[in-house]
C-alpha positions as CSV (number, residue, x, y, z in Angstrom):
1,X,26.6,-48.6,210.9
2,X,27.0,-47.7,207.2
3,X,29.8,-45.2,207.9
4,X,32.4,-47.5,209.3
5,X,31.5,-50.1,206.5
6,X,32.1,-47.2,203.8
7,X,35.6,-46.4,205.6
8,X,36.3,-49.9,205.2
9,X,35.7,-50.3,201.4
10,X,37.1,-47.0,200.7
11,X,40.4,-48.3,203.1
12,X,40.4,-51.4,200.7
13,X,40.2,-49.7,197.6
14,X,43.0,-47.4,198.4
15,X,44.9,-50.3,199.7
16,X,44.6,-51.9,196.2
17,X,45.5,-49.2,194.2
18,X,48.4,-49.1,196.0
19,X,49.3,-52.1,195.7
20,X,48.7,-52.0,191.9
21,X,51.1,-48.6,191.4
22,X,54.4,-51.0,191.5
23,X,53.0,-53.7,188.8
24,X,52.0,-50.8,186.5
25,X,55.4,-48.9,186.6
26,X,57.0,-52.8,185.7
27,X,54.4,-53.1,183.0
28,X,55.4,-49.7,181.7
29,X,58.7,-50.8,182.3
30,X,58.1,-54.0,179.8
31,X,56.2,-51.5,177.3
32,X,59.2,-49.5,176.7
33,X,61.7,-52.9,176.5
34,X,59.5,-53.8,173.8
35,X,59.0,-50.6,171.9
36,X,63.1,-50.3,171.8
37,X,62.9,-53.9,170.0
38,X,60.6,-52.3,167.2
39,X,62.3,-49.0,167.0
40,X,65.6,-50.6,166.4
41,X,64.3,-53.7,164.1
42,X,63.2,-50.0,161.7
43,X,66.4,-48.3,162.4
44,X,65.2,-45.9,164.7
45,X,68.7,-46.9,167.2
46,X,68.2,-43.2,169.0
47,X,64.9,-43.3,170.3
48,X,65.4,-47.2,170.7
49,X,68.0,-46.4,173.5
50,X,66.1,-43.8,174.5
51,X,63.5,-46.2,175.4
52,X,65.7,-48.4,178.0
53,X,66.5,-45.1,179.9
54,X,63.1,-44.6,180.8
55,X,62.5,-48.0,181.3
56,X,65.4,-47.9,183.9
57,X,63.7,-45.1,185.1
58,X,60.4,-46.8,185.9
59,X,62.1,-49.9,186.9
60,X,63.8,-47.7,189.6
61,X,60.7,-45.6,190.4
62,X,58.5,-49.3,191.2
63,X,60.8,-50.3,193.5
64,X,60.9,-47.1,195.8
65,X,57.3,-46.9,195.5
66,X,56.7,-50.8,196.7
67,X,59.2,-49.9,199.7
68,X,57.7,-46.8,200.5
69,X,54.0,-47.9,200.4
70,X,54.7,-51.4,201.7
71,X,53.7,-53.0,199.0
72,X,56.6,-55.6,197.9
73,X,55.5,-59.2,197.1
74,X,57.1,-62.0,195.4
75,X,55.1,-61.6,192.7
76,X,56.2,-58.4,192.3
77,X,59.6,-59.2,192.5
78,X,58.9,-61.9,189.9
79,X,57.5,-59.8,187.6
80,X,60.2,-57.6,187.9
81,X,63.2,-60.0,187.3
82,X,61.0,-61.0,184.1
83,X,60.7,-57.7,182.7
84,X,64.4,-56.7,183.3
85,X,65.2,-59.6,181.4
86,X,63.2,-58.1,178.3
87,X,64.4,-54.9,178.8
88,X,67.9,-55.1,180.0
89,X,68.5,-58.2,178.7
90,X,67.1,-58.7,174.9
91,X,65.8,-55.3,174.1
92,X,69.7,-53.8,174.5
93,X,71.0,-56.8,172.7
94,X,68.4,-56.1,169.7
95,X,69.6,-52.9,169.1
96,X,73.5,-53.7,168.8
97,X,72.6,-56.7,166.8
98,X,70.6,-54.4,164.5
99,X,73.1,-51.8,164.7
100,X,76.7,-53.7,164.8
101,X,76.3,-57.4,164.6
102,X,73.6,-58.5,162.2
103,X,76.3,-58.8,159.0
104,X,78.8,-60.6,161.3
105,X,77.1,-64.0,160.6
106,X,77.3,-66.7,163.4
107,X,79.9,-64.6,165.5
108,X,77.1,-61.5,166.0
109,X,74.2,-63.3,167.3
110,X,75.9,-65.7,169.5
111,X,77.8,-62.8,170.9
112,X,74.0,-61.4,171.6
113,X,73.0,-64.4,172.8
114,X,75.8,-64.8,175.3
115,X,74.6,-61.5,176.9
116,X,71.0,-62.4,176.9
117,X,72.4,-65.7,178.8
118,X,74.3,-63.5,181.2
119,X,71.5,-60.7,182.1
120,X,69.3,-64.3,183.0
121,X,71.9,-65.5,185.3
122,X,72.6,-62.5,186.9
123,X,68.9,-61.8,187.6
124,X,68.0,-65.4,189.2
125,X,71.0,-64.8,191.4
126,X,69.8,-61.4,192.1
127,X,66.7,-63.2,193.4
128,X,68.0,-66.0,195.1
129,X,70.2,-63.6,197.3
130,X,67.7,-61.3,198.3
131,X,65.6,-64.5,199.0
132,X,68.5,-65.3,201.2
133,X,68.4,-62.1,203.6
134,X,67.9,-58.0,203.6
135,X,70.2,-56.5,200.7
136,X,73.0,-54.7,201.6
137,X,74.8,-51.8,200.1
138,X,76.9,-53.3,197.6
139,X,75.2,-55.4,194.4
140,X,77.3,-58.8,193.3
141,X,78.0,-58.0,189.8
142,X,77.2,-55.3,187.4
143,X,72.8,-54.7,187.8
144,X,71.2,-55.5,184.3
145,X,69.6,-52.0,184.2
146,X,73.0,-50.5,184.5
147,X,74.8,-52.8,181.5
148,X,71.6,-52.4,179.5
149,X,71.3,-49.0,179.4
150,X,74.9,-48.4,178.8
151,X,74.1,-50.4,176.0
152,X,71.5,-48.8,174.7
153,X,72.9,-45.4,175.3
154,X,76.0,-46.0,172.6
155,X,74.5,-45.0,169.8
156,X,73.4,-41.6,170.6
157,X,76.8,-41.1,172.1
158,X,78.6,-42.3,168.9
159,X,76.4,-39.4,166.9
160,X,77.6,-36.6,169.0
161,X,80.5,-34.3,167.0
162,X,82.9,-35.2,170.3
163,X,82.7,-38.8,169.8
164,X,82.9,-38.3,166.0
165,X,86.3,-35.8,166.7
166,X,88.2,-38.0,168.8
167,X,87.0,-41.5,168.7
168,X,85.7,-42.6,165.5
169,X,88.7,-42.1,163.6
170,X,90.4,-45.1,165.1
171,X,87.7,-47.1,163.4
172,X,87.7,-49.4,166.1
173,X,83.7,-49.5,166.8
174,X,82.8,-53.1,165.7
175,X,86.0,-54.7,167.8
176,X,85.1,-52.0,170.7
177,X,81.6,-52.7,170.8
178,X,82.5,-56.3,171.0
179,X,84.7,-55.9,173.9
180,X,82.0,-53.8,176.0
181,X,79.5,-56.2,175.3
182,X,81.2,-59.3,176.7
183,X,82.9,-57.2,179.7
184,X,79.6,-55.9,180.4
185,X,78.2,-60.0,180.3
186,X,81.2,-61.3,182.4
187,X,80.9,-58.2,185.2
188,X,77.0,-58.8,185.6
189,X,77.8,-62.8,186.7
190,X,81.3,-61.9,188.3
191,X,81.3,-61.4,191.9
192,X,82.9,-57.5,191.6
193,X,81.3,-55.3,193.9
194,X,78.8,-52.6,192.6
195,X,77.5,-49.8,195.3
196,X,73.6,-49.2,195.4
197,X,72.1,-45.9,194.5
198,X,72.6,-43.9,198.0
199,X,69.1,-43.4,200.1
200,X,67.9,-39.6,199.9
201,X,67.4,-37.6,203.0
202,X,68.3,-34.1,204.7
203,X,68.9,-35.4,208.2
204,X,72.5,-37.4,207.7
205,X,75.3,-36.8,205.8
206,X,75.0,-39.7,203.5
207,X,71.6,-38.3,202.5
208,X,72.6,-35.3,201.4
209,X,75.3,-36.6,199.5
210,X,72.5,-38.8,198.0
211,X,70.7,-35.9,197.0
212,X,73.6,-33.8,195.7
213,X,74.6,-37.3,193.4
214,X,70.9,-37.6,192.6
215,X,70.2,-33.9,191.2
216,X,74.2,-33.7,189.6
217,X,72.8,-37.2,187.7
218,X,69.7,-35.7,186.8
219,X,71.2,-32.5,185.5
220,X,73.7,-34.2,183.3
221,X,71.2,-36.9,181.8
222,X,68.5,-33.7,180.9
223,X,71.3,-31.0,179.8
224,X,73.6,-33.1,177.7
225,X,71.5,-36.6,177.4
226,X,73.9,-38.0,174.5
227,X,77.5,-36.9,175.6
228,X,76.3,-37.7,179.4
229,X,74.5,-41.0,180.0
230,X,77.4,-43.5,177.9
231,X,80.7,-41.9,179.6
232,X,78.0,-42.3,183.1
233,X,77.8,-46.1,182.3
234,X,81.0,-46.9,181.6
235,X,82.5,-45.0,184.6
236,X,80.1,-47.0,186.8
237,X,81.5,-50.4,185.1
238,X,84.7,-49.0,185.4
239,X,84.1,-48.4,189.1
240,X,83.8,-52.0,189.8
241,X,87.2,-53.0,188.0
242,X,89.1,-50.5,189.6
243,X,87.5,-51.2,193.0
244,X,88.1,-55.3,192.7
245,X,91.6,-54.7,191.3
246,X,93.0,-52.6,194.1
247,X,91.6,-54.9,197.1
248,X,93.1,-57.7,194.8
249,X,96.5,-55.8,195.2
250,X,96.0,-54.9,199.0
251,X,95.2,-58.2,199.8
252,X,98.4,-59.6,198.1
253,X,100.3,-57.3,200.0
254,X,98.8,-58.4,203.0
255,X,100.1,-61.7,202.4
256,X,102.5,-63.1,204.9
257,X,105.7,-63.3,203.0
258,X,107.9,-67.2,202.4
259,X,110.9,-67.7,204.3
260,X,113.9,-68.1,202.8
């Protein structure tokens, strides 16, 4: 009679630890937010956006492993949408305030502030649709982890001798910095259109393009980190606009046209 019992507890141990893997990847998650806050309040801007790409990286990894050991919960998913706020929300808008904004008086941290605000709104959506039914393969608006570390990732970009050779001499950084950051707040709350990472898999053809787009993202982001990861996040932003403004112009043209 012991035996069975001891299968039993070891089962519901293993169940538990299971179920624990997710929260501990968002914890990490919320470790690293935070640690970018500190590292750019001394300066430190590189490893400060360094920070936010791992913590996307967790914040993708808890996810996958909730779904894949059937795990989810809504507190999971509450925790979640907390932590993304810290860490794609005010721990991106720390560093350019500490980097960019903290001389421009008023103006810099109610610019900050108005991103904070947006990251929030977009996340409680976030919820309140997937509440609403399965998710399907296009996000509504920019993802916070995607604005945040596109963010973050600026400053390692802008030290790179590319950047300083063809860029910088316009002198433009403060007014183009500006401009991302409230783009990047108005996408996250608009309604464009943002496709999902693409499952993995050898069986279909969409998941072995997922894997090919995996690996070619993984290459870039380990062999050139700095001149990779920014020009990544604004083509993905970019995606977005060009995709919204050329059903815009489709549908126009669809457009019965007036009698004269």
């Amino acid at each position: 009679m012991t035996q069975p019992l001891d299968r039993r507890q070891r089962t519901g141990r293993m169940r538990r630890v299971v179920v624990v893997i997710p929260s501990a990847l968002t914890l990490g998650n919320l470790f690293l937010g935070f640690w970018a806050m500190i590292s750019a309040y001394r300066g430190n801007f590189t490893w400060a956006g360094w920070f936010i790409v791992f913590a996307g990286v967790l914040d993708m990894l808890d996810g996958r492993v909730a779904r894949l050991s059937d795990a989810g919960s809504r507190f999971g998913a509450e925790l979640d949408s907390l932590v993304d706020l810290i860490s794609f929300g005010v721990a991106p808008a720390f560093i350019l305030y500490f980097l960019e904004f903290q001389n421009a008086g008023r103006f810099g941290w109610v610019l900050v502030y108005l991103y904070v605000v947006a990251t929030a709104v977009r996340l409680a959506r976030f919820n309140v649709l997937s509440s609403a039914g399965p998710a399907g393969a296009w996000f509504t608006g920019l993802p916070s982890p995607a604005a945040g570390m596109t963010l973050a990732v600026y400053f390692p970009f802008s030290q790179t001798p590319w950047y300083r050779a063809s860029l910088a001499y316009l002198d433009l950084q403060h007014e183009g910095l500006t401009v991302l950051m409230l783009l990047l707040a108005v996408l996250m709350v608009s309604n464009v259109k943002y496709p999902r990472w693409p499952r993995i898999g050898l069986r279909t053809w969409s998941g072995r393009w997922g894997i090919a787009l995996h690996l070619a993202i993984l290459g870039g982001a380990i062999l050139a980190p700095t001149r990779f990861l920014f020009p990544l996040g604004v083509g993905y932003m970019a995606l977005g606009i060009v995709r919204a403004l050329v059903l815009g112009l489709l549908d126009r043209n669809e457009l019965p046209q007036a009698s004269e």
